[in-house]
Structure formats: C-alpha cells, structure tokens
C-alpha positions in Angstrom: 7.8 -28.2 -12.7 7.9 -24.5 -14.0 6.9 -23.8 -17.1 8.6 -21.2 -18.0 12.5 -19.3 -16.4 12.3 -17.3 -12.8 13.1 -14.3 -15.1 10.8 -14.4 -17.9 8.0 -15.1 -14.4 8.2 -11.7 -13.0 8.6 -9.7 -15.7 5.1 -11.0 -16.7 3.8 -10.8 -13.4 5.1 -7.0 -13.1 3.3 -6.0 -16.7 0.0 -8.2 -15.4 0.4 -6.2 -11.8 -0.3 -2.8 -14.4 -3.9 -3.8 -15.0 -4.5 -5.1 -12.1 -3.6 -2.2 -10.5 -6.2 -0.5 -12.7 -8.7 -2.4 -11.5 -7.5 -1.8 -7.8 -7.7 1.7 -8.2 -11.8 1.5 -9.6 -12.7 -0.5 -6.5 -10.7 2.2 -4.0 -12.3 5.1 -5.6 -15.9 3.1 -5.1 -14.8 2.8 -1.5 -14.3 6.7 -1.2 -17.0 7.7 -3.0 -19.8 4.9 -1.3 -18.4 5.7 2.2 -18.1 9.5 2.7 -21.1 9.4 5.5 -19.4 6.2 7.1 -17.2 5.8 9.8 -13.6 6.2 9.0 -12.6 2.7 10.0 -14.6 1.0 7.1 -12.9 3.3 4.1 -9.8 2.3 6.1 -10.4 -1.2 6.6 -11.6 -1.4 3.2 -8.7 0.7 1.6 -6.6 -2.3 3.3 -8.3 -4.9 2.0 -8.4 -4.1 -1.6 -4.8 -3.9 -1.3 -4.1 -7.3 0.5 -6.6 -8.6 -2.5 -4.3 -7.0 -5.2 -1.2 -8.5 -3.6 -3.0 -11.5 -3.4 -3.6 -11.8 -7.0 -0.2 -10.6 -8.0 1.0 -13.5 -6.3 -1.7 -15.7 -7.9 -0.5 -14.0 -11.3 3.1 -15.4 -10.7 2.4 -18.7 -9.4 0.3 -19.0 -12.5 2.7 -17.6 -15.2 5.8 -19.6 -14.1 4.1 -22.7 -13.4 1.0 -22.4 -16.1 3.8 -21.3 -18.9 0.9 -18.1 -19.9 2.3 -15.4 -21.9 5.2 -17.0 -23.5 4.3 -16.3 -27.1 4.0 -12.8 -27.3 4.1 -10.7 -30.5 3.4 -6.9 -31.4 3.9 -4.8 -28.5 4.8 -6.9 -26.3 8.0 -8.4 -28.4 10.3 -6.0 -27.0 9.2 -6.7 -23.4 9.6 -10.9 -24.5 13.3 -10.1 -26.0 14.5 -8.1 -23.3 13.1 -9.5 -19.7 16.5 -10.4 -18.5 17.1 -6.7 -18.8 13.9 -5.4 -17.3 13.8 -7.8 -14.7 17.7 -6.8 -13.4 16.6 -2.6 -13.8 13.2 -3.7 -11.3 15.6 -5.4 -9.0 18.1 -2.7 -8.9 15.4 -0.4 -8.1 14.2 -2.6 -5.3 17.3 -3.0 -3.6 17.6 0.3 -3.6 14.1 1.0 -1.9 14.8 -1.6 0.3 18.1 -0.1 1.8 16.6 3.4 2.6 13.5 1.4 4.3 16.5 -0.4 6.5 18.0 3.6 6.8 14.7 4.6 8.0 14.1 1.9 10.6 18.0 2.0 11.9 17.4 5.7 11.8 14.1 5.5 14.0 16.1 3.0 16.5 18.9 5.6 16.6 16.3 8.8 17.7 15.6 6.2 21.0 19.4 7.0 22.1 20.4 10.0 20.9 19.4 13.4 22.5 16.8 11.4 24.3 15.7 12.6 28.3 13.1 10.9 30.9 9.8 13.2 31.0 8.6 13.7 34.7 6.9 11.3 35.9 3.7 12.3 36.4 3.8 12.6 32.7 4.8 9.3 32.5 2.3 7.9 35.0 -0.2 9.7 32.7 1.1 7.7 29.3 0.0 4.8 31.3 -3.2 5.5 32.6 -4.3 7.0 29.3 -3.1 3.6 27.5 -4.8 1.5 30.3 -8.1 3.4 28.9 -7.6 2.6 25.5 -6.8 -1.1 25.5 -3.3 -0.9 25.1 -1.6 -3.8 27.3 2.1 -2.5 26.9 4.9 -0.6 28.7 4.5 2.6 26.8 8.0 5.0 27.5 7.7 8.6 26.8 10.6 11.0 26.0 11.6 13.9 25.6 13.9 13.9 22.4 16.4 17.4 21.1 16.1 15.8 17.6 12.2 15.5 16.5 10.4 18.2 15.6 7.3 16.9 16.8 5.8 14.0 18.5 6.0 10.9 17.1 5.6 7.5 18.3 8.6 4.4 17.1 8.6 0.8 17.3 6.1 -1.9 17.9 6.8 -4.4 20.7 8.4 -1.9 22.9 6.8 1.5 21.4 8.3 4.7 22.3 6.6 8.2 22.3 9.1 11.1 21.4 8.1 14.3 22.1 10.2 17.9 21.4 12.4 19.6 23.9 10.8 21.5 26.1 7.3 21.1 24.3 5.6 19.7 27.6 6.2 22.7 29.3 5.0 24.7 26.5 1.7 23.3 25.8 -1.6 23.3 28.4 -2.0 19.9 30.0 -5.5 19.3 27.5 -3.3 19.8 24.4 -0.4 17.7 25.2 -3.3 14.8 26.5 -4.9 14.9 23.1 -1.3 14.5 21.3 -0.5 11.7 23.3 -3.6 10.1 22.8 -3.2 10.3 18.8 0.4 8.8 19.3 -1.2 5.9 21.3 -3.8 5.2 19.0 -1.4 4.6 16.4 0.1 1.8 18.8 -3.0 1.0 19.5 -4.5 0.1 15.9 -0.6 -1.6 15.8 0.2 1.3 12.4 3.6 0.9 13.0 3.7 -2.3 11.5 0.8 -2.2 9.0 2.9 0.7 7.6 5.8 -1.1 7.3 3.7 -3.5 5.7 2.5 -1.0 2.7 6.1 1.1 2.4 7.5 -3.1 1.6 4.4 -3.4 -1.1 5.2 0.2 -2.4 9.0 -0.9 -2.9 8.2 -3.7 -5.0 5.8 -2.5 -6.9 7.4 1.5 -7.1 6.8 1.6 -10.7 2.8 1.0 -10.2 1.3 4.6 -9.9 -2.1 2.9 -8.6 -0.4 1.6 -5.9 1.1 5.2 -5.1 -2.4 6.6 -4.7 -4.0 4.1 -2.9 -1.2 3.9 -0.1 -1.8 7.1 -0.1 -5.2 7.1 0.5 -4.4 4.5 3.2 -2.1 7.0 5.0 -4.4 9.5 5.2 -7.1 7.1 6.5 -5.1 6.1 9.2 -4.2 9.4 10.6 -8.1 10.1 10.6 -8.9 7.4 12.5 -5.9 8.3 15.0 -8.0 11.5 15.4 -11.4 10.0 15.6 -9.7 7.7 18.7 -8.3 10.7 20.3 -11.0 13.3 19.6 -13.5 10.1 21.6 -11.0 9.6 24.4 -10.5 13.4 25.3 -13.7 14.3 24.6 -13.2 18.1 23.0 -12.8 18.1 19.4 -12.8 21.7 19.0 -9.9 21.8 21.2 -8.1 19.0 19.2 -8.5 20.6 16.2 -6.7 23.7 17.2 -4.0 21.7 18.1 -3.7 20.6 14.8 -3.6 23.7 13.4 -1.0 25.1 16.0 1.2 22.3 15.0 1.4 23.0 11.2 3.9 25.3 11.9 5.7 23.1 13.4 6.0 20.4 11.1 9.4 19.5 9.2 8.4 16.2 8.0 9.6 13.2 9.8 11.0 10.1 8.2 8.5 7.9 6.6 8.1 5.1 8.8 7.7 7.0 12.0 3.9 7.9 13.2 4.2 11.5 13.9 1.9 14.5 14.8 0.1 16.1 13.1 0.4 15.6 9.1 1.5 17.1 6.6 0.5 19.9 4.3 -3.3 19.7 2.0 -3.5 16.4 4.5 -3.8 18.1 7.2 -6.3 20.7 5.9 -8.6 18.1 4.6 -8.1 16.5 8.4 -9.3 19.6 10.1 -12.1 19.8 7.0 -13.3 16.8 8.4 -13.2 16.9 12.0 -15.1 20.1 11.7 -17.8 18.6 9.2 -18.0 15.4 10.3 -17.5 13.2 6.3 -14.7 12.1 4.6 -14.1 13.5 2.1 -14.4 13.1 -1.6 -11.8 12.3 -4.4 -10.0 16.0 -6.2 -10.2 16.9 -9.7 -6.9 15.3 -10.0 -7.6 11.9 -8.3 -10.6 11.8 -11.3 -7.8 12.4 -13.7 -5.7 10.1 -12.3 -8.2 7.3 -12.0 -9.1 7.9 -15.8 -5.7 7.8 -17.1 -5.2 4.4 -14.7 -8.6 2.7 -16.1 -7.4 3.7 -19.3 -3.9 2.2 -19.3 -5.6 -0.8 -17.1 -8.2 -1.6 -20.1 -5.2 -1.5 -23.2 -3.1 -3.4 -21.2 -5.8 -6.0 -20.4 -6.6 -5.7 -24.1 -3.1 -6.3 -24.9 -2.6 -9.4 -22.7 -6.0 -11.5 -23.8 -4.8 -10.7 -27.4 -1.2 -12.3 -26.7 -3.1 -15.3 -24.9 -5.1 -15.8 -28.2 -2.3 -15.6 -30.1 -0.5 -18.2 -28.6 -3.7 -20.3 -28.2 -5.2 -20.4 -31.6 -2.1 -22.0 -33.6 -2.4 -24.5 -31.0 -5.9 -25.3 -32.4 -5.0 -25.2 -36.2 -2.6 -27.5 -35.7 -4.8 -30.3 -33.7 -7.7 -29.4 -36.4 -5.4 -30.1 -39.2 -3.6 -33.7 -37.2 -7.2 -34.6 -36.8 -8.2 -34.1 -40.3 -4.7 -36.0 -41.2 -5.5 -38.7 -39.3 -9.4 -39.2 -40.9 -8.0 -39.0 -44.6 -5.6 -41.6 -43.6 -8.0 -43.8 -42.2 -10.3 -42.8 -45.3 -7.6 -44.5 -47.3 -6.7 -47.2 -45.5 -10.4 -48.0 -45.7 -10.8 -47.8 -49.6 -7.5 -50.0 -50.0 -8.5 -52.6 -47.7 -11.9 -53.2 -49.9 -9.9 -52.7 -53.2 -8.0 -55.8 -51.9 -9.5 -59.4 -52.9 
C-alpha cells in the first residue's frame, strides 16, 4: 500500500527530478565535450539515452516516494513546499494540461496542412521520392506534395509520412538541390524523428519547469538535424553543394510548428550546422551553455544537499527513540532482576 497521498508523491518527485536534472545535464555536457571527433550518431544516441535514464529514475523516484513514504518529514526550507503540495501539485497540472493541448494543436494542425492547399507533384518527382527511399531503407509509401501553406519542406506523420514542399519551389530549384532536400526529409522518416520527437516535446511538457531538460532537448534537436544532413550529404554525394542549400534556404525560413521535421533549421542552429559540415566536428558547448551548466550543478548540489538533510532528519528521531525503548526495557529487566533476588 502507499505510503504516503498521490499528491504529496509528485510533488516530491518534481523537487527530486531538480537534482537529478543536474546531474543529467553533467553527463550531456561529458557527451559533447568527449565526442566532438565522433560520429554524430553516438552524441545523438547518447544525448537520448541519458534522457530515457533520467526519465527512468524519475519514475523510480516516484514509485519510491509514494510507496517507500521518503520525504514526509521535512523541515527548514522545505516546510513551505510540505504545507502547500496540494497547491503546487494543482499549478504543475494546470501547466501541463495546458502544454498538452497546444501539442494536440500542433499535431491536428500538422494533419490539417495534408488537406489544405495541398497539390500532386509530377510524377516523375514522385517516382523519384520512391527510388531515393528504396536506397535508403525506407520500406513505406512515401507521398510528396506540393503545399501553398509551408514555407519550406517539411516532412508529417509517421505511418503514412508525407513530404510537403512549397508552391512552385520544384520548379524553382536545380534537380541536385531539390534531391538533397528530399533526402534530409526522408532521413528524418527514416531514423522514425517524427515520433522520437514527439517523444521529447511529451517529457518537456511534464517536466517544463526543469531548465536542464530545456537544454538537453535542445541539444537533442540539434543532433538530429545533423545527422539528417550527415544521411543526406552520404546519399547525394556533394556536400559542398548541400551546404549551399542550406544557406539559400535561411532566407526562407518562417519557423514551422514544433512537431513538424522541416528544412533547414533555424537561426545560430543552422550556422553551427553549416560550421560543421564544412569542418567536419561537432561542435563544442558556448560560453553560455558553461554558465548554464554551472548554475544547474550548482542548484543540483543544494538541492541534493537539502533532500539527504530532510532524510536525516526524519531518520535520526527514529533512532533516539528505539535507543531510549531499548535502554527502557534493560533498566526494567535490571529491576526485575534485583527484586526477584531481594525476594526469599
């Protein structure tokens, strides 16, 4: 049986998840700083992992907490928190209701872009979707259209994927250019992005108020999109050329909605994107990532401070008492002793 209410649960999970966050942001800025020479898939891979470990343990956390009763006695700091977790638990569900209904916008927004102001491409370029999926792997019907909403390319969906393209931007671009943009979009359908994204927007909604958890989807994000290149830079075979397609493209951009894969990135992103396709690392954490990470450690080391001191606190009175019931009981049998002989 639980040891302690649903409530009181996750609010303690949610001020444990602060630390631990802490301690998911050290390990992520290991992974960037150990793998700048590496292939991008393994700071990607790894960027994912550390985060399904960090869910993993929040989860552990809460299991632990409502079933292990830790935390219950809290004093100092952490009083205010203990007297008002109906409160703060009803303000974190708010906000995640909230999250969650602009994520359900987004994705009846991304099925609305498939019907609206949507037209067939010709069909060689159709017939060219195809062949260039056969080549990398991809064992779906892949539809490609031409859409007089988007801005620029983007791919939507999972099971039945669709690649939107501009108005008129097939006829605008050499055939090479508009190849290496489809290839991106597939290799986002290919390495299945839609989905793992929708994965990581859910984990950023419940945890919104966790700033490590900002940075290291972010870091995610921008991994992905340079692996996307690294595909489509090895299947057409001309990075120079890819690269100023990325560049053209810039000017283009008008940011799509959140969820969608789109081409080519946005802003500093994409210059750090071109950086690297022309150099050939990844690239290191910024000033401000450093700051950020200090500031994080910092807050992850007071908090973890904070949390084995309330544990103590409501472990040692525990122990007084059973020292002082077993001292009781050994003066009472002390007695008992000395009356028994005192009797004839």
């Amino acid at each position: 049986m639980p040891s302690v209410s649903f409530v009181e649960a996750i609010v303690l999970t949610l001020l444990h998840s602060l630390w631990q966050g802490g301690i998911l942001a050290f390990f992520a800025a290991l992974t960037v700083v150990f793998t700048r020479r590496c292939d991008v898939r393994y700071r990607y891979y790894g960027l994912l992992a550390l985060l399904g470990l960090f869910v993993a343990g929040v989860l552990l956390t809460f299991y632990v907490v409502w079933y292990g009763g830790i935390g219950l006695q809290v004093t100092g700091q952490m009083a205010f928190i203990d007297a008002h977790a109906g409160v703060i638990a009803a303000l974190w569900a708010g906000c995640l209701l909230v999250r969650l209904a602009f994520i359900g916008l987004e994705l009846y927004g991304l099925g609305r872009l498939r019907q609206v102001g949507t037209s067939p491409v010709e069909a060689k370029w159709s017939m060219s979707v195809q062949r260039l999926a056969y080549r990398m792997g991809i064992d779906r019907t892949i539809s490609l259209l031409e859409s007089a909403v988007v801005r620029v390319p983007m791919v939507i969906g999972h099971f039945k994927p669709v690649v939107l393209v501009p108005l008129g931007l097939i006829t605008h671009l050499p055939p090479n250019e508009m190849e290496a943009i489809l290839i991106h979009e597939l290799a986002h359908i290919r390495r299945r992005d839609f989905v793992i994204n929708l994965i990581v927007q859910g984990v950023q909604a419940v945890l919104f108020f966790n700033p490590a958890i900002w940075w290291v989807t972010h870091l995610i994000g921008e991994e992905r999109e340079n692996c996307c290149d690294e595909l489509a830079v090895g299947v057409a075979g001309n990075r120079l050329d890819y690269v100023r397609t990325l560049v053209q493209f810039a000017e283009r951009f008008h940011g799509p909605v959140k969820l969608a894969q789109a081409f080519p990135g946005t802003g500093n992103g994409l210059l750090t994107r071109v950086e690297r396709l022309a150099r050939g690392r990844n690239r290191q954490m910024s000033k401000l990532e450093s700051l950020i990470l200090v500031i994080l450690l910092t807050l992850s080391t007071w908090l973890t401070t904070l949390s084995y001191n309330t544990h103590r606190s409501s472990v040692l009175p525990l122990t007084t008492v059973a020292r002082q019931m077993a001292a009781k009981k050994q003066a009472e049998a002390v007695a008992l002793r000395r009356l028994q002989a005192n009797i004839p």
